[in-house]
ZAMARGU-4260 file (C-alpha; in steps of 0.2 Angstrom, whole numbers, plus 5000, padded with zeros to 4 digits):
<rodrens>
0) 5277/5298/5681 | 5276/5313/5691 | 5279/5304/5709 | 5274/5293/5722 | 5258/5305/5731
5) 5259/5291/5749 | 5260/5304/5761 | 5267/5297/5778 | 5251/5301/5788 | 5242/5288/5776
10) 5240/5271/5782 | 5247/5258/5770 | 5234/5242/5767 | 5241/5227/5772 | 5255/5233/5781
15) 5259/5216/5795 | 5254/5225/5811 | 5245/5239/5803 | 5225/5245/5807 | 5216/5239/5793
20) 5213/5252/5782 | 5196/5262/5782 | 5189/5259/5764 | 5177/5272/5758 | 5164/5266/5743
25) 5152/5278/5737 | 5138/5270/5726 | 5129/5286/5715 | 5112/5283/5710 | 5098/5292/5700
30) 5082/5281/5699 | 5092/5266/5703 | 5079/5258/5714 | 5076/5242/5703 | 5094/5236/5705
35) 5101/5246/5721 | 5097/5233/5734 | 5110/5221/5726 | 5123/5235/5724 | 5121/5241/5744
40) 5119/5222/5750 | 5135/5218/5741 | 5144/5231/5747 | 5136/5228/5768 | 5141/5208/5762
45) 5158/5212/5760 | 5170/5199/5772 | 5183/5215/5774 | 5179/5230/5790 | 5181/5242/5791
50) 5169/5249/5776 | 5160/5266/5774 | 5146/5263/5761 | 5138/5281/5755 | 5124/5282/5744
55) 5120/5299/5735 | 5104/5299/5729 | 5106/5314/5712 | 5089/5319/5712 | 5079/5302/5710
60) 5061/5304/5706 | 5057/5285/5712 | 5060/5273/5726 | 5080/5275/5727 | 5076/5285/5743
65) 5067/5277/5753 | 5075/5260/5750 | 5092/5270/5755 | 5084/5275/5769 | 5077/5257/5774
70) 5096/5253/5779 | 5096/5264/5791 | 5113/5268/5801 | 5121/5255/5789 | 5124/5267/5775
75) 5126/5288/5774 | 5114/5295/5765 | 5116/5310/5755 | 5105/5320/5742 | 5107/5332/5729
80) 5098/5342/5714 | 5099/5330/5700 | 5119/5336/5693 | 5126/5317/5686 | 5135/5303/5692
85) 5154/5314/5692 | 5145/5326/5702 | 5136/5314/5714 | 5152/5305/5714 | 5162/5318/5721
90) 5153/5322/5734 | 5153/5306/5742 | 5170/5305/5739 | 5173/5324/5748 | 5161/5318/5763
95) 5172/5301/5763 | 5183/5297/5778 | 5195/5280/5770 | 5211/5280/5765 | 5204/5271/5753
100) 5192/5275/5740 | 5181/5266/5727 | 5163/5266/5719 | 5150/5256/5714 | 5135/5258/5702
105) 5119/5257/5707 | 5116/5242/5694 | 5133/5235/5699 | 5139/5221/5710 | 5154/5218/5722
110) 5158/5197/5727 | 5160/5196/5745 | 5181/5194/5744 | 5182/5209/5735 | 5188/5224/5744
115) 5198/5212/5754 | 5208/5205/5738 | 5210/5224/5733 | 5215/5231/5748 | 5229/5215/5749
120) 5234/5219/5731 | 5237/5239/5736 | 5246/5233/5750 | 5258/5222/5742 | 5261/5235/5730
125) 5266/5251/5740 | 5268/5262/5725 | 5251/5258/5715 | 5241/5271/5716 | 5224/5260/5711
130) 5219/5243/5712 | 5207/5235/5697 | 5199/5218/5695 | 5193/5205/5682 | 5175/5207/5681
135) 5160/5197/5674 | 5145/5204/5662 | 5128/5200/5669 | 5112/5204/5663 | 5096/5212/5669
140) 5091/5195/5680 | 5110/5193/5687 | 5115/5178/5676 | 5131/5177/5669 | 5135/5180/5651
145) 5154/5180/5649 | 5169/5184/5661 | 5181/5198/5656 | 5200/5196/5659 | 5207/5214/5662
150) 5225/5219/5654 | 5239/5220/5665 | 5242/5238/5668 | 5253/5246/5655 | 5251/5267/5656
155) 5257/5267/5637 | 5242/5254/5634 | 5230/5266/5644 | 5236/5283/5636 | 5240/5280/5619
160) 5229/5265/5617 | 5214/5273/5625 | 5210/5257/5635 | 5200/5261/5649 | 5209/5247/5660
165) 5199/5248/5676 | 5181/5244/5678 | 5169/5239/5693 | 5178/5237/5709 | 5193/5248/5707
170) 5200/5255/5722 | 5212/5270/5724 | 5222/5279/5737 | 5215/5294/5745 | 5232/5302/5744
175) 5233/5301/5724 | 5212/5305/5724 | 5218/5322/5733 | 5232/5325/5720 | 5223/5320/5705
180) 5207/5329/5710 | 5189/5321/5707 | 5181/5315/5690 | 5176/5330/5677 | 5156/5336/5681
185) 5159/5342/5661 | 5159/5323/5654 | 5146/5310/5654 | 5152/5297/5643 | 5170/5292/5647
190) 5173/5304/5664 | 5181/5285/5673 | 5194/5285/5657 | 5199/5304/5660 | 5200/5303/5678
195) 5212/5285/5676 | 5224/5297/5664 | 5227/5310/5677 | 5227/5298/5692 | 5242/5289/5681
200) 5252/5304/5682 | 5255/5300/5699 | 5258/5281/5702 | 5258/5263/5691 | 5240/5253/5693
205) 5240/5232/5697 | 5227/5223/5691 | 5220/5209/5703 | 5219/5194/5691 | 5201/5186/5698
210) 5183/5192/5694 | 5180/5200/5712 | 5165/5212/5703 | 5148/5212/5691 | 5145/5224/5678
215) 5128/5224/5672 | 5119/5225/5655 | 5102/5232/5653 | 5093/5244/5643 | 5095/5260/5654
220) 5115/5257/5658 | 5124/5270/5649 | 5136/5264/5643 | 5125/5253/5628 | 5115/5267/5623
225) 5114/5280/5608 | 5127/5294/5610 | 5123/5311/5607 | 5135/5323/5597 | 5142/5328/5613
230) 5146/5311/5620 | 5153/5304/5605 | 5166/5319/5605 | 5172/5316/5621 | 5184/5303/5617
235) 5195/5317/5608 | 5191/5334/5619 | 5197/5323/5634 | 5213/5318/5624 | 5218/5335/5617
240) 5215/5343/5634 | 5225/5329/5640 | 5239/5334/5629 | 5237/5351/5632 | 5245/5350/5650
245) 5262/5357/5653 | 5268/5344/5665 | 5268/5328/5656 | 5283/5319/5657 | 5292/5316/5638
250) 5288/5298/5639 | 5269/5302/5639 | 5272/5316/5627 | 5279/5305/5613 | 5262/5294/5612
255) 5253/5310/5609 | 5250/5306/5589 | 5244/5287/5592 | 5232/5292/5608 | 5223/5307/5595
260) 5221/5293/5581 | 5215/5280/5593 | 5203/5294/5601 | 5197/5298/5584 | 5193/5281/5579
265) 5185/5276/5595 | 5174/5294/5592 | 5170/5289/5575 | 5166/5272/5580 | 5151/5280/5593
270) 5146/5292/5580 | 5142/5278/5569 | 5135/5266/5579 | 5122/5281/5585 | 5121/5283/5565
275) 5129/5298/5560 | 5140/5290/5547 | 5146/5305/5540 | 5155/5313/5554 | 5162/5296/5559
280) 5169/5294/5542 | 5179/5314/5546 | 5184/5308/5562 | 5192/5289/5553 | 5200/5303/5543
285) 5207/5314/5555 | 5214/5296/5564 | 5223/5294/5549 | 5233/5309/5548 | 5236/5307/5567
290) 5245/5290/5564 | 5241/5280/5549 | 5249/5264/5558 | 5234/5264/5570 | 5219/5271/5556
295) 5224/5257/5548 | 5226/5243/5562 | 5216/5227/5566 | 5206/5236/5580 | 5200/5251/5567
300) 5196/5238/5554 | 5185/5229/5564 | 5176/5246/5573 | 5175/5248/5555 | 5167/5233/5550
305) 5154/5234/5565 | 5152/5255/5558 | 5146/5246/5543 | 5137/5232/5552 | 5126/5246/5561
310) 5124/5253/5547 | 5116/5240/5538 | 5102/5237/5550 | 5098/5255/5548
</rodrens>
């Protein structure tokens, strides 16, 4: 760890006697407007003040606009040329005013005790840099479909074991945002992971252990669709760029081998699935000279399996 980044002008959440902590959430969208009521309602519903709720709208060709608009004073509204969701992000995070920061997106939910629960966690834990919740799956009507228990926070399990451990609802100090600097406009699959491997440079995570937060499945989301070449790659540029710094501490250093093999495999894993078999077979290769203890572990095998799985529908 490089060092605690709480400066002495910040004000520390859930201090006894302290103001309550201005928390900042910026919700980016690009034609967002079939699910953005319920992202901006559950972030207005919130039990906790104050809250800053910013919207930026990159470049929407439908309604997302002018159902933005509709709330009035309640949320800030800024538009852009359409650049992505890092981009958008970072400029509501640069127009932000909280000591604390987080996001939502616009197919995403917040439960009403969920800022408040972060915000307590972060204060409990002066050190922690970031806050992350449980979360649960729905799907395109809201319902349910599985509640997802995060891991406690472990930087060796987020590094080296490419385990992207926060997900909807995270929050994060303004200080270490500053120190870290904002997420990479260059990526567009995993930019969340890469910024979480800088920002743990800088302090430990703690993980809330109670589904505060929705993560939506649908068609259009991201995450479930076809990578190109480019996005499949990213896994691995963001690693070796990662290990290409110059002021990692030894302790980070030393899981360099086992975080290339695990970024290979998981690289494969998307080639595959987006059916480019070949390279994905290279890439289980290359995870095997990194590390053979990981190339040949129970997670590989069963990316493997599904690899093959995919392939089989094809």
């Amino acid at each position: 760890m490089l060092g605690g980044v709480t400066g002495p002008s910040e004000r520390t959440a859930g201090e006894a006697g302290s103001e309550p902590a201005l928390v900042s959430i910026v919700i980016p969208a690009y034609n967002a407007a079939k699910y953005l009521r319920e992202a901006i309602d559950s972030v207005l519903g919130q039990r906790y003040r104050p809250i800053e709720t910013i919207l930026v709208d990159d470049g929407s060709t439908d309604g997302t606009a002018a159902i933005a608009e509709g709330y009035g004073a309640d949320i800030r509204l800024l538009r852009q040329a359409n650049a992505g969701q890092s981009a958008a992000l970072n400029r509501g995070w640069e127009f932000a005013r909280g000591d604390l920061l987080g996001y939502l997106s616009a197919d995403d939910r917040l439960h009403a005790d969920a800022v408040a629960s972060l915000v307590e966690a972060l204060g409990q834990n002066p050190t922690a840099v970031l806050a992350y919740p449980d979360f649960a799956l729905i799907d395109e009507a809201a319902r349910q479909i599985r509640e997802v228990q995060t891991q406690a926070y472990d930087q060796e399990l987020l590094i080296a074991g490419g385990i992207c451990l926060a997900g909807p609802g995270a929050l994060f100090r303004r200080s270490a945002f500053a120190a870290a600097g904002g997420w990479d406009t260059g990526l567009s699959q995993i930019p969340d992971y890469e910024f979480l491997l800088r920002l743990s440079l800088l302090g430990p995570f703690v993980r809330l252990p109670r589904v505060v937060a929705d993560f939506r499945i649908h068609e259009e989301s991201a995450t479930y669709r076809a990578s190109s070449i480019d996005r499949a790659d990213e896994p691995v540029r963001v690693m070796r760029s990662f290990y290409a710094r110059a002021d990692l501490p030894a302790t980070v250093a030393r899981w360099r081998r086992t975080a290339m093999a695990n970024a290979c495999t998981l690289s494969a894993y998307r080639h595959a699935r987006s059916g480019r078999f070949g390279r994905g077979g290279r890439l289980l290769i290359q995870a095997l000279l990194w590390n053979p203890f990981v190339a040949w572990s129970r997670r590989t095998a069963s990316l493997v399996l599904q690899m093959l799985h995919e392939g089989n529908r094809r």
